[in-house]
N, C-alpha and C positions, 0 to 999 in steps of 0.2 A: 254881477259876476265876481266882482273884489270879494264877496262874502263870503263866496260859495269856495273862491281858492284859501281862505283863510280859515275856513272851515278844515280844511281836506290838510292844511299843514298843520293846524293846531292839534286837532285831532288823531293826526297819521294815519290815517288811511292808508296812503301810499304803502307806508311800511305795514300795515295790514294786509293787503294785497300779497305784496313782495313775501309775506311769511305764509300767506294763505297756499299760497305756489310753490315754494321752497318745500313747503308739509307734506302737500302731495307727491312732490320727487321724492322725497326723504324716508315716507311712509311706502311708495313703491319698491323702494332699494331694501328698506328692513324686512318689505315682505318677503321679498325675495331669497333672502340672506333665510330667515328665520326658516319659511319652507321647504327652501331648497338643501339646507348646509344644517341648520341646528334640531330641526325634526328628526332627521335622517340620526344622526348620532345618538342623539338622546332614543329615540326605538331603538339602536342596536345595544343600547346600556342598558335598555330594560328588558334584554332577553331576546328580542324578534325583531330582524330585519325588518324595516317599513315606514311608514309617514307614523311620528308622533299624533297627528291629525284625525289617522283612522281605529283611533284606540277607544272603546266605548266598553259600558258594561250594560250587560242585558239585566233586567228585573221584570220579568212577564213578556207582558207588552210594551213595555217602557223600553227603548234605548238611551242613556244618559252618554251624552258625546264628549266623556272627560279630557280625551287628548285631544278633540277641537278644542275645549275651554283653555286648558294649557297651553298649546300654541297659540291661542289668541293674547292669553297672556303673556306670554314669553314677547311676542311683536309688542307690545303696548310698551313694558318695559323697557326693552332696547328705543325705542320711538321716544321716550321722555329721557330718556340716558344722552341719547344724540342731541335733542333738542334742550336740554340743560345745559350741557357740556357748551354746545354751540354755542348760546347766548352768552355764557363765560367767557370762551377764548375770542369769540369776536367785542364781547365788550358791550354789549348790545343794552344791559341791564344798566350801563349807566347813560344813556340817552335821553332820558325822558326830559322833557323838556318844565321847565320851572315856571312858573303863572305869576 
């Protein structure tokens, strides 16, 4: 059992964990943010009231869902913006531990 907790502390798991679950809240709140508040503006700056989200261009049969692509991107960005930032102001980058 000694092995297995010096495992789990060498390694940081724990702190694995703890960011694995931070990710998910953090990834919720930008979704949120990104769909609810910056889709909405960004449609009204490109002419037409509506979700950034539901912006596609027809070619035949093809739909290409480019304001899905966009808003996915726009979340992504924000989501490594927070989680940079975070690791900064909490100090998190200097942790690592020395062998």
């Amino acid at each position: 059992m000694k092995g297995f907790i010096d495992f789990i502390r060498e390694q940081g798991v724990v702190g694995l964990a703890v960011g694995f679950i931070l990710g998910g809240a953090i990834s919720k709140l930008v979704a949120a943010l990104v769909n609810d508040l910056i889709n909405p503006i960004i449609g009204v700056a490109l002419g037409a009231a509506g979700n950034l989200a539901s912006y596609n261009l027809k070619m035949g049969p093809i739909d290409l869902m480019w304001g899905h692509f966009v808003s996915v991107l726009i979340d992504f960005l924000v989501i490594a913006l927070v989680v940079y930032y975070g690791v900064k102001v909490l100090g998190l980058d200097k942790l690592d531990k020395k062998k």
